[in-house]
MDTraj code that builds the backbone (N, CA, C; nanometers):
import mdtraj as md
import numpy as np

residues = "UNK UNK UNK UNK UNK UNK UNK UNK UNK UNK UNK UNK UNK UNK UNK UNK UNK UNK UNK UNK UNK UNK UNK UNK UNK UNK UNK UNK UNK UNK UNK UNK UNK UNK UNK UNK UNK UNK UNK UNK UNK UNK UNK UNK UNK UNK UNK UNK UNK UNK UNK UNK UNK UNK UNK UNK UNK UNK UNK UNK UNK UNK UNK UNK UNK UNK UNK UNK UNK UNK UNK UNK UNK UNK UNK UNK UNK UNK UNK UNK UNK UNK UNK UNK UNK UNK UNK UNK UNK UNK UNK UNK UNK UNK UNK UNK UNK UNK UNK UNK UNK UNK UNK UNK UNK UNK UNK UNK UNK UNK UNK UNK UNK UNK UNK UNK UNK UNK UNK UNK UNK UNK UNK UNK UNK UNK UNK UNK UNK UNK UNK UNK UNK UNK UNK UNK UNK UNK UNK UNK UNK UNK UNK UNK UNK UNK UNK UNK UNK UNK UNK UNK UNK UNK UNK UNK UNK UNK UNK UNK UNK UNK UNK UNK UNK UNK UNK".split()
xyz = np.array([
    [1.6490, 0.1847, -1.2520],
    [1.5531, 0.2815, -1.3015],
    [1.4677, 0.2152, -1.4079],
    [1.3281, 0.2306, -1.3841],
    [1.2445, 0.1113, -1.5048],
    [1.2389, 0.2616, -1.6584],
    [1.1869, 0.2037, -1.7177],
    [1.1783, 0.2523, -1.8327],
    [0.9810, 0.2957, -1.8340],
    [0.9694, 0.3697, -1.8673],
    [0.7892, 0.3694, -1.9023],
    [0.7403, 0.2687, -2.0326],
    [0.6284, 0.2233, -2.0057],
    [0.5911, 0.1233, -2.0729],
    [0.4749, 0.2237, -2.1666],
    [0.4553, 0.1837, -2.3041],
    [0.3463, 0.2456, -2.3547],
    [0.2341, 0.1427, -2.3288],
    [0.1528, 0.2002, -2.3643],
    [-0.0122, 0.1263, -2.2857],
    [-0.1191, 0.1747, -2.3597],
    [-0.1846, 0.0593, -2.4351],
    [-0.2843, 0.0989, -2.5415],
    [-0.4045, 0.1077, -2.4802],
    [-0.5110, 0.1365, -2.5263],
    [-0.6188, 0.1194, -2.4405],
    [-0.6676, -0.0102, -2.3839],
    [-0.6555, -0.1141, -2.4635],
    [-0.6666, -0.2390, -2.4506],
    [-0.5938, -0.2700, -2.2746],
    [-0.4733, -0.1946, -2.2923],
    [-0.4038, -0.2266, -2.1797],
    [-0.4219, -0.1876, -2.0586],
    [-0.4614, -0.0560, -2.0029],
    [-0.5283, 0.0094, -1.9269],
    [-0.6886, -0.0716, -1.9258],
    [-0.7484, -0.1009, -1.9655],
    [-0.8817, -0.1608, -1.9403],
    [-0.8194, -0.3028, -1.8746],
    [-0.7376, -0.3999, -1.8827],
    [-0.7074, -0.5026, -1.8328],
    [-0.6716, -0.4461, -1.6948],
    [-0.5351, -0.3203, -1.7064],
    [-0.5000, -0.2866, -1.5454],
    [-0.6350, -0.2500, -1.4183],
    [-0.7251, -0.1446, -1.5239],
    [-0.8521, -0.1335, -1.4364],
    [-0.9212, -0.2730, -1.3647],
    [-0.9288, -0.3669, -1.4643],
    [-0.9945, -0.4559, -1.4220],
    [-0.9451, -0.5400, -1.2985],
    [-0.7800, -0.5643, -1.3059],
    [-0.7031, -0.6330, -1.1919],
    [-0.7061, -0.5251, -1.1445],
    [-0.6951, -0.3680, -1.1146],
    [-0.6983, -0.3543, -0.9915],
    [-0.8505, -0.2817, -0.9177],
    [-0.9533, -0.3167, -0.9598],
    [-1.1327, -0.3773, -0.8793],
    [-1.1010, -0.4717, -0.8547],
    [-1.0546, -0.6084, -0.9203],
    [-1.0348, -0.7600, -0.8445],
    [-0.9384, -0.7735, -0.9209],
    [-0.8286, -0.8263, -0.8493],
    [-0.7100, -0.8762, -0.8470],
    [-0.6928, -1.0587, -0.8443],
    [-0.7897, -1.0681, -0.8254],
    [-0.8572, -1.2619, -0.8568],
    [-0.8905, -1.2991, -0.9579],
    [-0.9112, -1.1917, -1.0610],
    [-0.9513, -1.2186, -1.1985],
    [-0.8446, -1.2923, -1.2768],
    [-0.8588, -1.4364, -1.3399],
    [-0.7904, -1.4872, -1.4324],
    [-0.8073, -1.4329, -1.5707],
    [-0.7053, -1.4817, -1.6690],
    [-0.6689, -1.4706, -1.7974],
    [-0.7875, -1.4635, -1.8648],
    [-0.8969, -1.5679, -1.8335],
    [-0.9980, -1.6225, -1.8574],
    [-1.1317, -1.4769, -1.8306],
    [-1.1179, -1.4330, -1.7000],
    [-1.2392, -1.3199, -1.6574],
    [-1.1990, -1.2247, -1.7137],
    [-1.0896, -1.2043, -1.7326],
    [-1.0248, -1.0985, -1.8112],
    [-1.0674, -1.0392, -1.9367],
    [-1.0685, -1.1912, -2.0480],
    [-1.0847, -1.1896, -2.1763],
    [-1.2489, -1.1826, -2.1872],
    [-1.3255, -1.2573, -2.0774],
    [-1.4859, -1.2455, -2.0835],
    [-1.5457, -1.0640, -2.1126],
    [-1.4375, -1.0346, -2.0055],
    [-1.5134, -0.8392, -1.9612],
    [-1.4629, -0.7545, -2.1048],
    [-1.3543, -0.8426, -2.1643],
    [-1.2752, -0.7208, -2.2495],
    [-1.3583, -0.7862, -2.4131],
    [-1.3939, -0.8611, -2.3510],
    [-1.4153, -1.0069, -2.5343],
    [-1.2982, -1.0309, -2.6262],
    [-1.2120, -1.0684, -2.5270],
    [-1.0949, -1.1595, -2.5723],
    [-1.0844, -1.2720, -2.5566],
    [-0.9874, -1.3410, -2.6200],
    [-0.9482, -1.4956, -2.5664],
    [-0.8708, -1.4899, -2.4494],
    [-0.9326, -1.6130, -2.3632],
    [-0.8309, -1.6316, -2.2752],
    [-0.6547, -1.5943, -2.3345],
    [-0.5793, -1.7030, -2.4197],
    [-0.4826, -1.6536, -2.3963],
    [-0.4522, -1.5602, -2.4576],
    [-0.5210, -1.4465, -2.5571],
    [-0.4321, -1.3443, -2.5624],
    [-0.5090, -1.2329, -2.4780],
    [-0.5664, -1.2411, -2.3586],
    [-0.5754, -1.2007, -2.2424],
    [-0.4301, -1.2198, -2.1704],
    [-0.4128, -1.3579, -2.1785],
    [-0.3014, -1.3680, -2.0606],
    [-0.1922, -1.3375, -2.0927],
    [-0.1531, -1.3230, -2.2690],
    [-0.0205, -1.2360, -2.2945],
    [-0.0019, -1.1147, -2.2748],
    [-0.1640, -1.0418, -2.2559],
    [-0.1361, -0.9383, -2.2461],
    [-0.1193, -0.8625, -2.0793],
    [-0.1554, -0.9828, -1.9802],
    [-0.0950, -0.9929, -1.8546],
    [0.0150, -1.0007, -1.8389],
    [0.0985, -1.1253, -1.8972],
    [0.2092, -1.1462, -1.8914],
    [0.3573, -1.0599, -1.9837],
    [0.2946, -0.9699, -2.0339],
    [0.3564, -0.8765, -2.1030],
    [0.3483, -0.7979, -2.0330],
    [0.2729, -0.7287, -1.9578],
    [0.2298, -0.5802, -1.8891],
    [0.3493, -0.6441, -1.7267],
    [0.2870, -0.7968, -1.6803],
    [0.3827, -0.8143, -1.5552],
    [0.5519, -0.8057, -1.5595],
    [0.5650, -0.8363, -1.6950],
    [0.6857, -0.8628, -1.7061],
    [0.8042, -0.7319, -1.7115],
    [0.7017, -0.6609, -1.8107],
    [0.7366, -0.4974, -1.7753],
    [0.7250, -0.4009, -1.7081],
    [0.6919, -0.5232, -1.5600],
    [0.6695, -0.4165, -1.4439],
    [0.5338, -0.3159, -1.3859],
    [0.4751, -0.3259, -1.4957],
    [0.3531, -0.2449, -1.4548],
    [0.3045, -0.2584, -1.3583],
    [0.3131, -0.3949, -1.3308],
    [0.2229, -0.4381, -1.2252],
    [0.3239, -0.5395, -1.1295],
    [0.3121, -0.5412, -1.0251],
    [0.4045, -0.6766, -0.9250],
    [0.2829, -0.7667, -0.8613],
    [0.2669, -0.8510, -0.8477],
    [0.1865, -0.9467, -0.7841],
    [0.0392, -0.8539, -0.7601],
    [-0.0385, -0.9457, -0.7194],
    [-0.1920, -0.9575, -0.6479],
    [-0.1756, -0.9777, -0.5058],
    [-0.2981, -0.8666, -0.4557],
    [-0.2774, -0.8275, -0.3026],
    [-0.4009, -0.8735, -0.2661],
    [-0.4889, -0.9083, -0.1323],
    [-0.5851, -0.9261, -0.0417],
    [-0.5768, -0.8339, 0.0502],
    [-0.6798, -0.7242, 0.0033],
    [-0.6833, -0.6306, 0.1421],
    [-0.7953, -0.6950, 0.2424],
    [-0.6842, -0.6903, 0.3783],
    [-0.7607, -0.7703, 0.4727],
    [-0.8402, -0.6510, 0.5190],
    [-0.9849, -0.6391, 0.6016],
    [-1.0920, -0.5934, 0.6777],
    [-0.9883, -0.5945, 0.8183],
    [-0.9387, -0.4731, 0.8519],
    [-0.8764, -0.5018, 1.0347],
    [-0.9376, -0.5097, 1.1027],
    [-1.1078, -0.4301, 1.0838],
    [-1.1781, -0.4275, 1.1984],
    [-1.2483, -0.5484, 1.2137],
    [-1.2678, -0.6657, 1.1025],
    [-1.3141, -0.7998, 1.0647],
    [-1.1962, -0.8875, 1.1835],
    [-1.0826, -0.8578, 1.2024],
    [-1.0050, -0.9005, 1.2870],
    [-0.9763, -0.8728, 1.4345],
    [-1.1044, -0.7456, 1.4360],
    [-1.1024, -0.7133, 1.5645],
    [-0.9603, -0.5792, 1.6351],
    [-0.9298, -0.5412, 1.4729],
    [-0.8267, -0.4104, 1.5130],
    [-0.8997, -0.2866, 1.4454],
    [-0.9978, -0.2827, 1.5741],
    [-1.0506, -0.1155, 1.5531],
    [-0.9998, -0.0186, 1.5463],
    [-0.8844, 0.0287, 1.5564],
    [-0.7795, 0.1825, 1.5660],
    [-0.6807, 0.1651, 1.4418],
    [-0.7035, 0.2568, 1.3744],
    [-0.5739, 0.2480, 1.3250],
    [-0.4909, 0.3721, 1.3612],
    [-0.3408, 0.4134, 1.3881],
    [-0.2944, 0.5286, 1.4066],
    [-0.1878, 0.5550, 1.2698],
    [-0.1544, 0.6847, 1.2573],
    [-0.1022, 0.7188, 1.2008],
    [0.0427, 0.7451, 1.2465],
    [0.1683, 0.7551, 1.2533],
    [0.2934, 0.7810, 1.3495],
    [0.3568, 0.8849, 1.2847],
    [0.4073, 0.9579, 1.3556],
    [0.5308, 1.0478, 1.2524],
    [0.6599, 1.0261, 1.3382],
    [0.7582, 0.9831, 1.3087],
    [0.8739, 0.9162, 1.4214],
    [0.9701, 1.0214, 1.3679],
    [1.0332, 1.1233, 1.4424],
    [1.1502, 1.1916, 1.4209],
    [1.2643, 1.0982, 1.5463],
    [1.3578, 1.0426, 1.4372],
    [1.4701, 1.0141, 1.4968],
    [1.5726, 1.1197, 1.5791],
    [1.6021, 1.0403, 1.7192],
    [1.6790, 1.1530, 1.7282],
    [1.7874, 1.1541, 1.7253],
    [1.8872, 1.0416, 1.6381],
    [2.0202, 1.0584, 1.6191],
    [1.9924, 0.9885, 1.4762],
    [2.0547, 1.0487, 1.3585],
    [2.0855, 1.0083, 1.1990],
    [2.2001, 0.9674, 1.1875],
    [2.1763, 0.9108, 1.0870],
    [2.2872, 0.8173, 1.0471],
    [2.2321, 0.7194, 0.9908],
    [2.3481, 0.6468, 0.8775],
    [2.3217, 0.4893, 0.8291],
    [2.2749, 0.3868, 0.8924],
    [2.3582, 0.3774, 1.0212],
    [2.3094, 0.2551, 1.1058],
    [2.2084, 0.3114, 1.2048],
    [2.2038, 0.4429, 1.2460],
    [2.0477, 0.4675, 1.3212],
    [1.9112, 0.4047, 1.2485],
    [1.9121, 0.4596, 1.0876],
    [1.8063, 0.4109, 1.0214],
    [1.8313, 0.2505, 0.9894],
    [1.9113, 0.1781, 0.9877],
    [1.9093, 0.0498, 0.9751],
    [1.8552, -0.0278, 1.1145],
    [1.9002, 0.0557, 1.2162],
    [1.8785, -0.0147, 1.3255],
    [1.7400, 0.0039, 1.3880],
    [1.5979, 0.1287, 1.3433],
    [1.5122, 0.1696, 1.3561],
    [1.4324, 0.0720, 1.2563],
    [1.4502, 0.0376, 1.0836],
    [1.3972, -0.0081, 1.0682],
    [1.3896, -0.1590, 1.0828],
    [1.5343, -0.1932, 1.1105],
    [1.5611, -0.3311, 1.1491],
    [1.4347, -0.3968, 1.2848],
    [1.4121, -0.3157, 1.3697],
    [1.3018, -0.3342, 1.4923],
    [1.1888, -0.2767, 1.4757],
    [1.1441, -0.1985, 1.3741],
    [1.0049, -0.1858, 1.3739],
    [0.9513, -0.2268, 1.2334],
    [1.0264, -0.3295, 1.1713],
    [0.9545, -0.4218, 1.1090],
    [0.9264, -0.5169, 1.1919],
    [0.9729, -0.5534, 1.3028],
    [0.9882, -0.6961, 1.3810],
    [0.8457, -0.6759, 1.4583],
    [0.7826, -0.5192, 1.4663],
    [0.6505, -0.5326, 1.5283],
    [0.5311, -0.5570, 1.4410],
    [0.4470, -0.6922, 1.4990],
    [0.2895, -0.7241, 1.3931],
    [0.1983, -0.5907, 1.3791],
    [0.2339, -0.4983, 1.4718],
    [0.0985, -0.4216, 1.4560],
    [0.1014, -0.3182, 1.3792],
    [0.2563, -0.2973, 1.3292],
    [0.3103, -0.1739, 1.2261],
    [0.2958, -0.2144, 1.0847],
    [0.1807, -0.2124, 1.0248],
    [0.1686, -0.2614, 0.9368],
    [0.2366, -0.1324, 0.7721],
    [0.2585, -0.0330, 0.7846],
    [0.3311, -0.0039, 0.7178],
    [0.4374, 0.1205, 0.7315],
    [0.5736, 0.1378, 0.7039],
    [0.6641, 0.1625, 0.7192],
    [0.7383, 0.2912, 0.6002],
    [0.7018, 0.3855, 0.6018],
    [0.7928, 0.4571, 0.5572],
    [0.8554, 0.5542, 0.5722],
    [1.0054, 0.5550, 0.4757],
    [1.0813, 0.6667, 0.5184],
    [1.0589, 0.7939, 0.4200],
    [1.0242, 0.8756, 0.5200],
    [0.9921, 0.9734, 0.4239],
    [1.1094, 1.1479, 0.4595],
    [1.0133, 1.2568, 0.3515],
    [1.1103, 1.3500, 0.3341],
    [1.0829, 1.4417, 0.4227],
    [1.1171, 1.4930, 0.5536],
    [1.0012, 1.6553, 0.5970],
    [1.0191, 1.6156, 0.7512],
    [0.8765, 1.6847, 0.7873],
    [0.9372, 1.7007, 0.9064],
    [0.9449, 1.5694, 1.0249],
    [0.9347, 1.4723, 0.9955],
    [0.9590, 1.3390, 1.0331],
    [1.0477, 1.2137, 0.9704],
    [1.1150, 1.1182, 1.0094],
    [1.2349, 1.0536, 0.9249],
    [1.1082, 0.9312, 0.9143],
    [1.0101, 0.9213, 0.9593],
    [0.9803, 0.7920, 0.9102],
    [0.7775, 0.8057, 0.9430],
    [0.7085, 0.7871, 0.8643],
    [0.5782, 0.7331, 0.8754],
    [0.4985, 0.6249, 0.9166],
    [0.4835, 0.5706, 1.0203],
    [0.4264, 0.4289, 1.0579],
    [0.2516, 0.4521, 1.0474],
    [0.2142, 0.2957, 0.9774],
    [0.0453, 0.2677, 1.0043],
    [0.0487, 0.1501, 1.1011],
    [0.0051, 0.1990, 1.2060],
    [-0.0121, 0.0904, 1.3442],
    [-0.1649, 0.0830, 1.3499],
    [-0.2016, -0.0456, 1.3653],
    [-0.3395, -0.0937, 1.3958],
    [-0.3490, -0.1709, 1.5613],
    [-0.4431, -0.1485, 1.5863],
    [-0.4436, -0.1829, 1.7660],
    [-0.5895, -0.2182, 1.7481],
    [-0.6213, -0.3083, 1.8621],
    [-0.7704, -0.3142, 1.8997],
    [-0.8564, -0.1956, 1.9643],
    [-0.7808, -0.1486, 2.0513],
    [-0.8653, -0.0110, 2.0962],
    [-0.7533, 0.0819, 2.1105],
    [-0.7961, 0.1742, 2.2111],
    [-0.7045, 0.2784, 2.2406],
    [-0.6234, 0.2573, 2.3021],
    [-0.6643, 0.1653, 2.4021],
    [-0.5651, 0.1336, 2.5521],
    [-0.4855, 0.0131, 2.4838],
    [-0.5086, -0.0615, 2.3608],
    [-0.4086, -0.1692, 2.3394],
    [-0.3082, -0.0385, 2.2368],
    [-0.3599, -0.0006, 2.2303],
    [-0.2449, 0.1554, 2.1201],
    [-0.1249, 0.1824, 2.2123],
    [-0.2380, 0.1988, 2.3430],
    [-0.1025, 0.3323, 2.4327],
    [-0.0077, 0.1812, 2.4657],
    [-0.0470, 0.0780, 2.5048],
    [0.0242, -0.0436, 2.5045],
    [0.1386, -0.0578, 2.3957],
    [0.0809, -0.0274, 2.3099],
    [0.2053, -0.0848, 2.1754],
    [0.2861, 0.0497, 2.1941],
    [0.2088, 0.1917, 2.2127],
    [0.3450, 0.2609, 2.1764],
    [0.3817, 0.2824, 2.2914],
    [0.3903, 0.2611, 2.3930],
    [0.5011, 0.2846, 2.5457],
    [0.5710, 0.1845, 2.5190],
    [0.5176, 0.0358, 2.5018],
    [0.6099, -0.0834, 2.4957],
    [0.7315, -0.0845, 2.3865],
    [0.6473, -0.0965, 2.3050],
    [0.6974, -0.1047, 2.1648],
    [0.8105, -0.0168, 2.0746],
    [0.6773, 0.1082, 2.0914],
    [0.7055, 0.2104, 1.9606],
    [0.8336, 0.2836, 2.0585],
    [0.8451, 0.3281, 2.1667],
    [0.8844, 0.4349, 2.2185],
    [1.0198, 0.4066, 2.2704],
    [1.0424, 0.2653, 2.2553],
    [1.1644, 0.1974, 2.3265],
    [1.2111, 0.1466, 2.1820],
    [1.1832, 0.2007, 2.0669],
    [1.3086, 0.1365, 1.9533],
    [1.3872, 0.2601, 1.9747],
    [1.5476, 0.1567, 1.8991],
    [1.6544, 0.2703, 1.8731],
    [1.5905, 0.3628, 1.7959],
    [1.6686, 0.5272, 1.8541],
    [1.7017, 0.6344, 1.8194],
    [1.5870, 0.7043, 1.7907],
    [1.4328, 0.6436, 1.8949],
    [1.3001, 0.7227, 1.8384],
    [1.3234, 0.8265, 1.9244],
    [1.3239, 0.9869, 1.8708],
    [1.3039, 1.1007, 1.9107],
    [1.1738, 1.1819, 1.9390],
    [1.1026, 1.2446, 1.8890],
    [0.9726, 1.2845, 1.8764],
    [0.8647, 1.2201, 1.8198],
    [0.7700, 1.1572, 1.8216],
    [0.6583, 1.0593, 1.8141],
    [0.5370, 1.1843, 1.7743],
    [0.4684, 1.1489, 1.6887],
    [0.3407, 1.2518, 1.6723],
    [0.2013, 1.1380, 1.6231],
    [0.0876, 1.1492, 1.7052],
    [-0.0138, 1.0196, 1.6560],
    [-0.1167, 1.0930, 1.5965],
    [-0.1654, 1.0355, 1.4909],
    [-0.2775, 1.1050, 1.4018],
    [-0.3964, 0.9485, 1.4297],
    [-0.4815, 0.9324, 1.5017],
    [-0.5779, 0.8522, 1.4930],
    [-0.6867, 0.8747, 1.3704],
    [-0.7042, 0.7666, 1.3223],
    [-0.7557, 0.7960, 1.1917],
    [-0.8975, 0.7764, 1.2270],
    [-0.9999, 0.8208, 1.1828],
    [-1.1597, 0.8359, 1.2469],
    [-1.2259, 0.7912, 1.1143],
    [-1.1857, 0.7962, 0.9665],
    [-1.2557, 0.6825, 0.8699],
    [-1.1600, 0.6918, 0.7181],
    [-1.1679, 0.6058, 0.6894],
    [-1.1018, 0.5705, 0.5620],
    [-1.1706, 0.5600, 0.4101],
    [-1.1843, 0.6439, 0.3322],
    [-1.2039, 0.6097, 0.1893],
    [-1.1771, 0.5707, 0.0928],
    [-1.1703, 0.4732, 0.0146],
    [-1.1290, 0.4071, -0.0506],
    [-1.1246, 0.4268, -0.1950],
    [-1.0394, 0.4699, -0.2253],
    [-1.0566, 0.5503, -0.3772],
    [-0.9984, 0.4859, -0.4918],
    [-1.0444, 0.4470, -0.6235],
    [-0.9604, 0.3848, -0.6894],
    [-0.8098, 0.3790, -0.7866],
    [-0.7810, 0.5277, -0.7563],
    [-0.6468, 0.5828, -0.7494],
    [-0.6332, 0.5696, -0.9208],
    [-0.4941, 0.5445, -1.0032],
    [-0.5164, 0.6353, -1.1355],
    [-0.5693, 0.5441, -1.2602],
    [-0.6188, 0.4078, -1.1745],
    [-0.6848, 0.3510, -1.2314],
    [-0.8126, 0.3180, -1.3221],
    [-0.8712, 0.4491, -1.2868],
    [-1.0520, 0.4658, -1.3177],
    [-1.0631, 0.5799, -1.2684],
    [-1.0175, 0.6528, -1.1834],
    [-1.1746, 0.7547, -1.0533],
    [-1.1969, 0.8697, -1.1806],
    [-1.2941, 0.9206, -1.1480],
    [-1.3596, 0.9940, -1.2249],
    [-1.2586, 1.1212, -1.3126],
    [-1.1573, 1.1736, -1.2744],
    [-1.0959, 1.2083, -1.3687],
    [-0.9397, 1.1492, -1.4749],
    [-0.9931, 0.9583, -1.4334],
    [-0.8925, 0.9228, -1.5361],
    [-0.7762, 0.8733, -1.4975],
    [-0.6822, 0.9662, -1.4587],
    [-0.5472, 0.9699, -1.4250],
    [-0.4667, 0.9208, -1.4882],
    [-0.3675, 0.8214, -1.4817],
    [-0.2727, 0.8543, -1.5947],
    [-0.2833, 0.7748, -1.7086],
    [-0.4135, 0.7265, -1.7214],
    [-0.4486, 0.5760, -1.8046],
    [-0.5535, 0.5885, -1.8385],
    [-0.5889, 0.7708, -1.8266],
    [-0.6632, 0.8164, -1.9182],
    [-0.7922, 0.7966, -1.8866],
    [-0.9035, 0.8261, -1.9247],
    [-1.0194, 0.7991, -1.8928],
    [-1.0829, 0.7089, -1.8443],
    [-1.1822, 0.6571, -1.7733],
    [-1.2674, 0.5529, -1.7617],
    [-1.3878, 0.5187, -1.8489],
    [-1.3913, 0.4197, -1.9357],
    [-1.4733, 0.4032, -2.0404],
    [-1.6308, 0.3901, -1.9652],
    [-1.7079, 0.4027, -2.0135],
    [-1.8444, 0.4152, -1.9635],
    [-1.9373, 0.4862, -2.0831],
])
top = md.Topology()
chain = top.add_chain()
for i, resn in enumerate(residues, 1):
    res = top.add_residue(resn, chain, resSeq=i)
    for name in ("N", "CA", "C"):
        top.add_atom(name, md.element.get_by_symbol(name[0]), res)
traj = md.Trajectory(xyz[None], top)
């Protein structure tokens, strides 16, 4: 169980900044905030260390890769248990096109984001794929038609938990 970290303003303006670009060094850091590099980077390496933050991500473009569809899954298992869910997620991590995986609470045991090139490589992955892992029961597909990209409680216009966006 982590502990909550307090977070000055200073500190929240660094998190905003890594998460618009996550490429930003110690160095771009201290330019945007008018700090020094390194007590920019202590104050990275203080915030990483306490968890705030885990590594730097590259969100890839799918459709830049030529995976136009993305679907949404709702997988109701149809037998529970310890080793049903070990053995469900044990094989649908093993598929490239399930790019994310969770188990959730309601009326489905698990959430998949599957990306496909079209429709017909979709119905491909889930007859092949999706429909033949252990213990998949009811399947529900939500095709997603566009995505917005929001900057979550980092900045968007009312703040969130790091408080306002300076401007």
């Amino acid at each position: 169980m982590s502990v909550p970290v307090s977070l000055d303003d200073t500190d929240r303006a660094i998190l905003r900044l890594l998460a618009a670009d996550a490429t930003l060094g110690a160095a771009g850091v201290g330019r945007a905030l008018g700090m020094t590099q390194p007590a920019a980077w202590r104050r990275i390496k203080r915030l990483e260390d306490a968890g705030v933050f885990v590594g730097r991500r590259v969100v890839v473009d799918q459709a830049a890769l030529g995976f136009g569809v993305t679907v949404f899954l709702g997988i109701k298992l149809a037998a529970r248990g310890r080793v049903g869910l070990d053995d469900f997620e044990r094989a649908v991590t093993a598929i490239p096109e399930v790019q994310v995986v969770q188990h959730v609470l309601g009326q489905f045991d698990y959430r998949l984001r599957v990306v496909a090139r079209d429709i017909a490589d979709f119905e491909r992955i889930l007859r092949r794929r999706i429909m033949t892992l252990p213990g998949v029961g009811q399947v529900e597909a939500n095709v997603m038609l566009s995505e917005e990209r929001r900057p979550g409680p980092f900045g968007g216009p009312l703040g969130g938990p790091l408080g306002p966006t300076p401007g």
